[in-house]
Rosetta silent file (secondary structure, phi, psi, omega in degrees, C-alpha in Angstrom):
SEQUENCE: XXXXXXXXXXXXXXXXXXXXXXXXXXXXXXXXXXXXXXXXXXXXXXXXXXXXXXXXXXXXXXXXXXXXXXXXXXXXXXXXXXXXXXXXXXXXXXXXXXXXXXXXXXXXXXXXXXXXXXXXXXXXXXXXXXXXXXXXXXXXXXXXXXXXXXXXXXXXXXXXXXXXXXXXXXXXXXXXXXXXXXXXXXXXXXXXXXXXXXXXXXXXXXXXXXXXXXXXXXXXXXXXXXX
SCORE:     score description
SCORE:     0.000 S_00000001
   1 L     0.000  116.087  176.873    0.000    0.000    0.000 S_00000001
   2 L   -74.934  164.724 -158.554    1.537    3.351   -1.274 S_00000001
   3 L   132.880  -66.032  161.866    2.069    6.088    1.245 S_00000001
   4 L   -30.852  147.463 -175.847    3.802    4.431    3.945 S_00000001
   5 E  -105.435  151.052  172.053    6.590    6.591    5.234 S_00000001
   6 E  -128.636  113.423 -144.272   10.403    4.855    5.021 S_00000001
   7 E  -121.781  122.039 -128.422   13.322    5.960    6.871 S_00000001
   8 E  -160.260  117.161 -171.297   16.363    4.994    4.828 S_00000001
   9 E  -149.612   94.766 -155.242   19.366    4.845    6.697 S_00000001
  10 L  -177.585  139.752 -167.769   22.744    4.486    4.802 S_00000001
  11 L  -112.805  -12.161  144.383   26.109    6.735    4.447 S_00000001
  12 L   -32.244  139.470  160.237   26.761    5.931    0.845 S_00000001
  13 H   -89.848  -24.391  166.028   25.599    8.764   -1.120 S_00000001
  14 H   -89.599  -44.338  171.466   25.095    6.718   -4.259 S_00000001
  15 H   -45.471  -64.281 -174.760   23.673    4.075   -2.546 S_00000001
  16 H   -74.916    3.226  164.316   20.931    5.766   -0.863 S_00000001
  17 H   -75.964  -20.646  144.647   20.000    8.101   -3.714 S_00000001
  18 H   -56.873  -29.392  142.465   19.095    4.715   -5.488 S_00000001
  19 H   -62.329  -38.110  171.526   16.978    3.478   -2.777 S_00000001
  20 H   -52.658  -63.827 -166.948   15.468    6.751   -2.549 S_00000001
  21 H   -82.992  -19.909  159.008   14.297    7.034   -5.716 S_00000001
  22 H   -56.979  -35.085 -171.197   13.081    3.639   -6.138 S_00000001
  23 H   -82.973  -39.253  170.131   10.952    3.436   -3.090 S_00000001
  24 H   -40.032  -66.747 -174.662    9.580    7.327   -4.206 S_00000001
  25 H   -38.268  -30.216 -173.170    8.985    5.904   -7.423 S_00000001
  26 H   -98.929    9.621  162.000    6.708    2.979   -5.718 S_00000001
  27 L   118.337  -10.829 -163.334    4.635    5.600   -4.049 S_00000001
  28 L  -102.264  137.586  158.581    6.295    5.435   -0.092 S_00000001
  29 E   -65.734  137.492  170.063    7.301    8.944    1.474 S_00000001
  30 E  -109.021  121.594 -165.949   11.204    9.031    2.107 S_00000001
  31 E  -115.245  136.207  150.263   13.353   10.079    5.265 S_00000001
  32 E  -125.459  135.465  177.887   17.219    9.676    4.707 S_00000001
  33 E  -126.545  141.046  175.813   19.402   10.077    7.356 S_00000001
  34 L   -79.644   -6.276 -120.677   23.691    9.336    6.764 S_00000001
  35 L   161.619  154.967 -169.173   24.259    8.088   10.189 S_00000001
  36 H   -64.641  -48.389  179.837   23.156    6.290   12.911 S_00000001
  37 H   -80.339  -26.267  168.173   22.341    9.062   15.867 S_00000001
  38 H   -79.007  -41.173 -164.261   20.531   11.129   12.768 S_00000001
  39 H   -72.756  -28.405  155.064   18.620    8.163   12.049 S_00000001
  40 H  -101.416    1.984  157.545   17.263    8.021   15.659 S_00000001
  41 H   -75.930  -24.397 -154.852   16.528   11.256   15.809 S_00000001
  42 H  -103.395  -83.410  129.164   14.340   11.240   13.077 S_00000001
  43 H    40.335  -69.719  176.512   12.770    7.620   14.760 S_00000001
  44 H   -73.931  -40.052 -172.011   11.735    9.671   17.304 S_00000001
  45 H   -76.499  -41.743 -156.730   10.434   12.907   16.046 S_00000001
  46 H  -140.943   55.227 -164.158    8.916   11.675   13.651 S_00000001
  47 L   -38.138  123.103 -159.347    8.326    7.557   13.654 S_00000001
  48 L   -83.870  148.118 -156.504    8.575    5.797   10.476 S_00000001
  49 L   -86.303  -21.388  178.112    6.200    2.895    9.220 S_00000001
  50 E  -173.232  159.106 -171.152    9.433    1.013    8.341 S_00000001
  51 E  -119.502  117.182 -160.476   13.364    1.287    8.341 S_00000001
  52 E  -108.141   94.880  177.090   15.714    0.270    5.563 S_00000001
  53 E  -101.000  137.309  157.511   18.799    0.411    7.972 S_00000001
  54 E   -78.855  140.179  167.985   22.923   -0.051    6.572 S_00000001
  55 L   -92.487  -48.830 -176.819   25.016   -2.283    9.237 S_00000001
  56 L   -61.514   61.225 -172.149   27.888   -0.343    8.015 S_00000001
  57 L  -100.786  160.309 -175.539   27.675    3.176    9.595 S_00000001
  58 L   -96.361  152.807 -177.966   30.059    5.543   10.854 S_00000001
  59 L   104.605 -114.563  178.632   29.630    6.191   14.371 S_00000001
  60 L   -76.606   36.705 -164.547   26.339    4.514   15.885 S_00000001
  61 L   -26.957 -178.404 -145.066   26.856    1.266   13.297 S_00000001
  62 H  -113.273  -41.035  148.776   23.732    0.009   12.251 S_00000001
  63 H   -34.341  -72.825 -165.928   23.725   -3.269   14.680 S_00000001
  64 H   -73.425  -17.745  174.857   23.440   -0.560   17.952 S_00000001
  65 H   -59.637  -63.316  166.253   20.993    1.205   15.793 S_00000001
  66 H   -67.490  -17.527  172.153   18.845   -1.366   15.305 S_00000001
  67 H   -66.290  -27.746 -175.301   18.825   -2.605   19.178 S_00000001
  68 H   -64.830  -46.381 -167.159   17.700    1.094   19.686 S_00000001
  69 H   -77.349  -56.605  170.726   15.072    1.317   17.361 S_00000001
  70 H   -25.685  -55.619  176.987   13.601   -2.278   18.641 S_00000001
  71 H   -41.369  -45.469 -171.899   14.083   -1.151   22.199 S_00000001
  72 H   -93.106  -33.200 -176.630   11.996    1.536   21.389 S_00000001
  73 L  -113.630 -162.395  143.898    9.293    0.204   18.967 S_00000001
  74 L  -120.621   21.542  157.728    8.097   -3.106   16.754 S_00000001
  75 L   -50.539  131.737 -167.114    8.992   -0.731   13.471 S_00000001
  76 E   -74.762  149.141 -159.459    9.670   -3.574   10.619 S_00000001
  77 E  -128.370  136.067  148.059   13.755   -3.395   10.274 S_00000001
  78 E  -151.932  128.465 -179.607   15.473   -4.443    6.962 S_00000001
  79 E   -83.237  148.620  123.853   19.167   -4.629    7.288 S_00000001
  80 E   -63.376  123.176  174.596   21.431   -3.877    4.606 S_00000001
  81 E  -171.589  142.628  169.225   24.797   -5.456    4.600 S_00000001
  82 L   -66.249   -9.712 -167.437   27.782   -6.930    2.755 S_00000001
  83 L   -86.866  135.474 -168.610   28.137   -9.787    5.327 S_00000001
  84 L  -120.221   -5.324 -169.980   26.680  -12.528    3.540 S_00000001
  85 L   -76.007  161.127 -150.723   27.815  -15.494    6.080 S_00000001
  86 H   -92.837  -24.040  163.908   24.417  -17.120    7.866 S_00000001
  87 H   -84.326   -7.844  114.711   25.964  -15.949   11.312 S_00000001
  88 H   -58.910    6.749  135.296   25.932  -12.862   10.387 S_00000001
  89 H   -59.938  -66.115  167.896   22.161  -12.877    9.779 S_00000001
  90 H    -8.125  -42.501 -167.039   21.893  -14.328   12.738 S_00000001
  91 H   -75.750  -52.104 -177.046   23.273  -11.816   14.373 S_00000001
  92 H   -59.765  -26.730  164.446   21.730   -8.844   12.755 S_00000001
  93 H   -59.094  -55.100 -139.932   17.943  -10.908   13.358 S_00000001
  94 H  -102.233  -46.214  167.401   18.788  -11.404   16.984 S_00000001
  95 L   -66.636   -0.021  179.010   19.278   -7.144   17.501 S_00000001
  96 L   124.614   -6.670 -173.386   15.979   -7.201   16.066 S_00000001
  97 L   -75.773  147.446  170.325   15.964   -6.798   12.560 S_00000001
  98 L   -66.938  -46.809 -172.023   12.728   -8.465   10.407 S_00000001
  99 E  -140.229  172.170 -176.260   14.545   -9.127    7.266 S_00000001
 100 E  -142.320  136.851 -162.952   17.947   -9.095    5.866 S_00000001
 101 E  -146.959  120.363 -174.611   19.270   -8.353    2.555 S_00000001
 102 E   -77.476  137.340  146.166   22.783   -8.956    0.988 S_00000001
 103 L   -96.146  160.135   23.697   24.468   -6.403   -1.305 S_00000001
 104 L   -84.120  138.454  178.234   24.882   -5.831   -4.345 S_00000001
 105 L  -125.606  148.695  173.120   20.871   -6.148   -4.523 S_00000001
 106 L   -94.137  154.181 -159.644   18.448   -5.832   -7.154 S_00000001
 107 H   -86.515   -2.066  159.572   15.701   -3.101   -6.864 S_00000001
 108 H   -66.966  -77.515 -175.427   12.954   -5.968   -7.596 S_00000001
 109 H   -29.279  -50.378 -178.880   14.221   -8.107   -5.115 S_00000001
 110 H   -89.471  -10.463  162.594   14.202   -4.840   -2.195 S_00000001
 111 H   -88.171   -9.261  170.577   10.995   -3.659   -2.981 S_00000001
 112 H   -98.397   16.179  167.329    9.258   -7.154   -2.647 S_00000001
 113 H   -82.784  -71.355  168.149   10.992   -7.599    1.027 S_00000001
 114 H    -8.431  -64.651  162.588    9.463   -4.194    1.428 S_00000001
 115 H   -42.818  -49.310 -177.289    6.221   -5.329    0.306 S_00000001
 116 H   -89.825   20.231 -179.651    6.382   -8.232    2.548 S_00000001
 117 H  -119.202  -17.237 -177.546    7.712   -7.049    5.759 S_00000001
 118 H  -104.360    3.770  130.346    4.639   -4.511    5.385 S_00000001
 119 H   -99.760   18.079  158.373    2.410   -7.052    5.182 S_00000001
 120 H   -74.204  -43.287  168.354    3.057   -9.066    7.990 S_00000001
 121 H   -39.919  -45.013 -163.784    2.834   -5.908    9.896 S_00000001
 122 L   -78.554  119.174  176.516   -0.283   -5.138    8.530 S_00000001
 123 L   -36.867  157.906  179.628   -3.461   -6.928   10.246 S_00000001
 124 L  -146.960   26.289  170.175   -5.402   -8.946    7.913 S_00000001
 125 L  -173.665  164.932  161.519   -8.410  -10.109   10.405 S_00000001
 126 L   -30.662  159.322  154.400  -10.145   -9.182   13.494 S_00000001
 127 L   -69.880  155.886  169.747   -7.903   -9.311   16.902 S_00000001
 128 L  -138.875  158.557  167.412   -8.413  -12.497   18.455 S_00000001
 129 E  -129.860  132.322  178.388   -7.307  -14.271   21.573 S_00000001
 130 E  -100.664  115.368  174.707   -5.794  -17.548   21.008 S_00000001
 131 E   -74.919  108.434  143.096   -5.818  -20.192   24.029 S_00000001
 132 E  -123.499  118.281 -164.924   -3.643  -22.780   24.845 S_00000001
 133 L    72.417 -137.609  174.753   -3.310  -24.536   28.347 S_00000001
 134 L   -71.512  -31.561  179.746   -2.547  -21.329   30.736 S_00000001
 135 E   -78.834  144.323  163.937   -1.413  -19.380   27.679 S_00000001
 136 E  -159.923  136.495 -120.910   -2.716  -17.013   26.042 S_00000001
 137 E  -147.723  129.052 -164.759   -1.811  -14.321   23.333 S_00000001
 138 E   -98.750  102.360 -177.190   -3.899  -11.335   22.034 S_00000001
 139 L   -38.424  -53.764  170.813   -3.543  -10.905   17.972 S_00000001
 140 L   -42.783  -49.608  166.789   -4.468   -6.989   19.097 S_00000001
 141 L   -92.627  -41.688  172.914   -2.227   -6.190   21.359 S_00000001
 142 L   106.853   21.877 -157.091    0.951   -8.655   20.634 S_00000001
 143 E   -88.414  139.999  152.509    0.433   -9.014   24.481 S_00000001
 144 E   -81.079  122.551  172.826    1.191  -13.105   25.799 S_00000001
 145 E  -117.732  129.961  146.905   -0.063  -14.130   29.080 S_00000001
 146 E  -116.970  119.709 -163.942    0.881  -17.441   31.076 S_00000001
 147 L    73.472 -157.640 -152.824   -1.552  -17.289   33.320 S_00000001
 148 L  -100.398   -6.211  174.895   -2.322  -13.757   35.088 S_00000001
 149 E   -87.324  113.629  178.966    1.858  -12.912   34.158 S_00000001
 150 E   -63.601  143.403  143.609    1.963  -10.831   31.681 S_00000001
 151 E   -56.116   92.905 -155.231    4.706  -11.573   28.663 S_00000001
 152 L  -117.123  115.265  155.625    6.331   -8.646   26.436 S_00000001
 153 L   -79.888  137.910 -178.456    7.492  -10.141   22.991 S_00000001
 154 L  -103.559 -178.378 -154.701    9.481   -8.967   20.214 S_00000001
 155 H   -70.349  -25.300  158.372    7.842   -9.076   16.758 S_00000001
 156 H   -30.841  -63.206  167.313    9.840  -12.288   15.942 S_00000001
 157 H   -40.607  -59.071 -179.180    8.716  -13.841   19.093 S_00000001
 158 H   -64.016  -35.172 -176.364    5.344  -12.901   18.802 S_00000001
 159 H   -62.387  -53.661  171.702    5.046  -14.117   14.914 S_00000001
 160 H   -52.247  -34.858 -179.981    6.585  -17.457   16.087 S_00000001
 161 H   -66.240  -21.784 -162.276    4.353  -17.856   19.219 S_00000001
 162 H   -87.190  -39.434  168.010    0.935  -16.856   17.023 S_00000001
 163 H   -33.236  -59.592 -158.368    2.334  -19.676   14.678 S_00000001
 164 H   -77.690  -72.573 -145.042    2.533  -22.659   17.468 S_00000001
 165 H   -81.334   19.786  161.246   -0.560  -21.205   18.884 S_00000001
 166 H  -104.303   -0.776  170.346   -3.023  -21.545   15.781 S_00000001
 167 L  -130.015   78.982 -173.944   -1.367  -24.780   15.126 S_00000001
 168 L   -68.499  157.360 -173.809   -1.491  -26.969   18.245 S_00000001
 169 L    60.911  -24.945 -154.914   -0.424  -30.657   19.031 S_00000001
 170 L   -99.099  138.242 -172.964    0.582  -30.228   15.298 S_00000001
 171 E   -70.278  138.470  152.178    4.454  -30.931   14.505 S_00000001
 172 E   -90.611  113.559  179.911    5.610  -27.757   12.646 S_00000001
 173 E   -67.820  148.567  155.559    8.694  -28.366   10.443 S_00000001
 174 H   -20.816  -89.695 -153.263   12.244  -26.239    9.952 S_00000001
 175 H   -52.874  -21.364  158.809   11.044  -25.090    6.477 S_00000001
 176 H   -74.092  -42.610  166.746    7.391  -24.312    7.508 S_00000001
 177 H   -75.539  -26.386  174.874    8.539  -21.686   10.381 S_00000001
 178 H   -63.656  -33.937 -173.321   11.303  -20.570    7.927 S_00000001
 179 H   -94.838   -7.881  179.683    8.866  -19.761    5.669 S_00000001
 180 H   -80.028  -57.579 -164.446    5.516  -18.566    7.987 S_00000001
 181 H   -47.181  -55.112 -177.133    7.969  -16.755   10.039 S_00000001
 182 H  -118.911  -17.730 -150.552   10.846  -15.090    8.032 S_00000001
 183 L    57.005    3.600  178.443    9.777  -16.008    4.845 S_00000001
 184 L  -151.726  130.564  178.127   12.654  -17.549    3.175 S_00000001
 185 L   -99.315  138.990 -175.492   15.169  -20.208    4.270 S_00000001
 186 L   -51.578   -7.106  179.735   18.180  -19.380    5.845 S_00000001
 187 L    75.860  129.541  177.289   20.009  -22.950    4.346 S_00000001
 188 L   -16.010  -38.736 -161.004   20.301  -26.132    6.731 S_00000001
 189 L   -89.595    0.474 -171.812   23.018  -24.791    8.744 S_00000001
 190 L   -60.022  150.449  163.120   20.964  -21.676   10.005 S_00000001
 191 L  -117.161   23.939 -152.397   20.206  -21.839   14.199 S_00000001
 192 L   -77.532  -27.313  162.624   17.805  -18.785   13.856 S_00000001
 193 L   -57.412  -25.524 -170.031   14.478  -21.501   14.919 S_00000001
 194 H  -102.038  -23.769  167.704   16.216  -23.056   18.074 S_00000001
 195 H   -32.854  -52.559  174.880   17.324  -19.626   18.838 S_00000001
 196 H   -91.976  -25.015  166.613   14.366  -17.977   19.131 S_00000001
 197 H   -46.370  -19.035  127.112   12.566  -21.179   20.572 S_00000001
 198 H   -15.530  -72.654  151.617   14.764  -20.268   23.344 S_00000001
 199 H   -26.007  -74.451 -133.626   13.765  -16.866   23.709 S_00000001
 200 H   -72.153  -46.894  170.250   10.034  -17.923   23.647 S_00000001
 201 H   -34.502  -58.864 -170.820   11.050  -20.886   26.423 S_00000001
 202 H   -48.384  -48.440  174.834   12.812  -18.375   28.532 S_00000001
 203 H   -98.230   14.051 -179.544   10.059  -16.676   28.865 S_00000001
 204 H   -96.518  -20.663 -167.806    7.291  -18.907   28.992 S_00000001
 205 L  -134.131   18.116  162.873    8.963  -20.856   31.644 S_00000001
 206 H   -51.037  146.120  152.406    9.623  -18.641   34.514 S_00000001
 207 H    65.626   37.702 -171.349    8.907  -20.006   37.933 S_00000001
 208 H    62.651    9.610 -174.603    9.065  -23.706   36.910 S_00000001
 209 L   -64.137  138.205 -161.338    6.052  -23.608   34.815 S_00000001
 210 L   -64.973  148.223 -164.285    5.666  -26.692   32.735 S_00000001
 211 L   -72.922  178.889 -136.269    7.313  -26.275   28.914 S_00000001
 212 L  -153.974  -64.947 -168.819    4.868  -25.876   25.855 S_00000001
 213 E  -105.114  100.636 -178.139    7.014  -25.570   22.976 S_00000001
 214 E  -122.522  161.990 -165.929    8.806  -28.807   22.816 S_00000001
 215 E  -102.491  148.617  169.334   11.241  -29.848   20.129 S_00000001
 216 E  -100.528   94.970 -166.251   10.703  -33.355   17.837 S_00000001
 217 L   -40.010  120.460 -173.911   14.130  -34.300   17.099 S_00000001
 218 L    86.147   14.870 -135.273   14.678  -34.236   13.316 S_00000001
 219 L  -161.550  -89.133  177.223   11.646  -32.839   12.414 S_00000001
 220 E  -173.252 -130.203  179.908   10.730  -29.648   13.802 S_00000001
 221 E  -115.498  153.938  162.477    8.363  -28.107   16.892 S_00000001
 222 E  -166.767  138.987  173.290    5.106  -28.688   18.331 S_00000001
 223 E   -94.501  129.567  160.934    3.343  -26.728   21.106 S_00000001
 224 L  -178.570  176.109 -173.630    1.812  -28.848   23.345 S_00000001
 225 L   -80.440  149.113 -165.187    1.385  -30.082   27.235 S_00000001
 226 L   -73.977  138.480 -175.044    4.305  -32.356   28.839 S_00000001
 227 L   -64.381    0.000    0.000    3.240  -35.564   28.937 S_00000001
């Protein structure tokens, strides 16, 4: 949906006047900032519908940038970066970013991440509350409860949790969460699913409360109660 505003964050000067005018061209309002502490300035004053972030920045790199912007919001992230090795995705996913994108890139290829990171954002049904066991997690709010404790989720978390909980007892595989979740797979050797299953554990499983999310060796996930 043209419109959307986009906050473009990159210290190349050729580079971003080619993202700039491509995303203008597809109809989205454009913020550029060359640096990292301008780029959270702007984040604040004037909060952007989505962020096209550079890892490589002078200053404030693009890594502490995005833990910043996360910290402060669930604005969709798409890193830019030359590091192409799968632990560097990893990494750059884990400060928070939604998607990741290697250069040299083509400008089909970054406007249909674009496309897609702003519809996952966007709702596409009523809120609902989804039930399982004690938990239970409000499509409206992103809020998670177990039990009367509330749960604060990042959007990763929350996409993976709304996953398990509309498909209970049911094994989910590796390439079925790569693809509800992030939308593309990361190649066999990725850890970015037991990673965040991790996360979601950590916090699901305060104060000895029985696990949920259990793993099927060789296979995938499956939410369901301990036997």
């Amino acid at each position: 949906m043209a419109g959307e505003r986009i906050l473009l964050i990159e210290d190349e000067a050729r580079i971003a006047q080619f993202i700039e005018r491509a995303l203008i061209y597809e109809g989205y309002r454009v913020s550029v900032a060359r640096d990292g502490q301008n780029g959270l300035t702007i984040a604040r004053d004037n909060p952007p519908d989505l962020v096209v972030l550079d890892w490589m920045l002078p200053g404030l790199d693009g890594l502490e940038v995005c833990k910043r912007l996360r910290a402060a919001s669930d604005v969709p992230i798409l890193m830019l970066t030359a590091k192409d090795d799968i632990k560097d995705r990893v990494i750059g996913l884990d400060a928070g970013a939604d998607d990741y994108l290697v250069k040299p890139f083509s400008v089909d290829e970054l406007m249909a991440r674009v496309r897609a990171l702003f519809r996952r954002s966007t709702p596409t049904s009523r809120p609902e509350i989804l039930r399982f066991s004690d938990l239970t997690l409000d499509t409206g709010t992103h809020r998670a409860y177990r039990g009367e404790r509330a749960i604060d989720l990042t959007a990763k978390e929350y996409e993976l949790l709304e996953l398990f909980m509309r498909n209970p007892r049911q094994v989910l595989t590796r390439d079925v969460i790569f693809d509800r979740v992030w939308g593309y797979d990361f190649g066999g050797e990725s850890n970015i699913i037991e990673v965040y299953v991790r996360y979601l554990r950590q916090k699901t499983e305060q104060d000895n409360e029985p696990r949920l999310v259990h793993t099927v060796r060789g296979v995938g996930y499956v939410l369901r109660e301990e036997e």
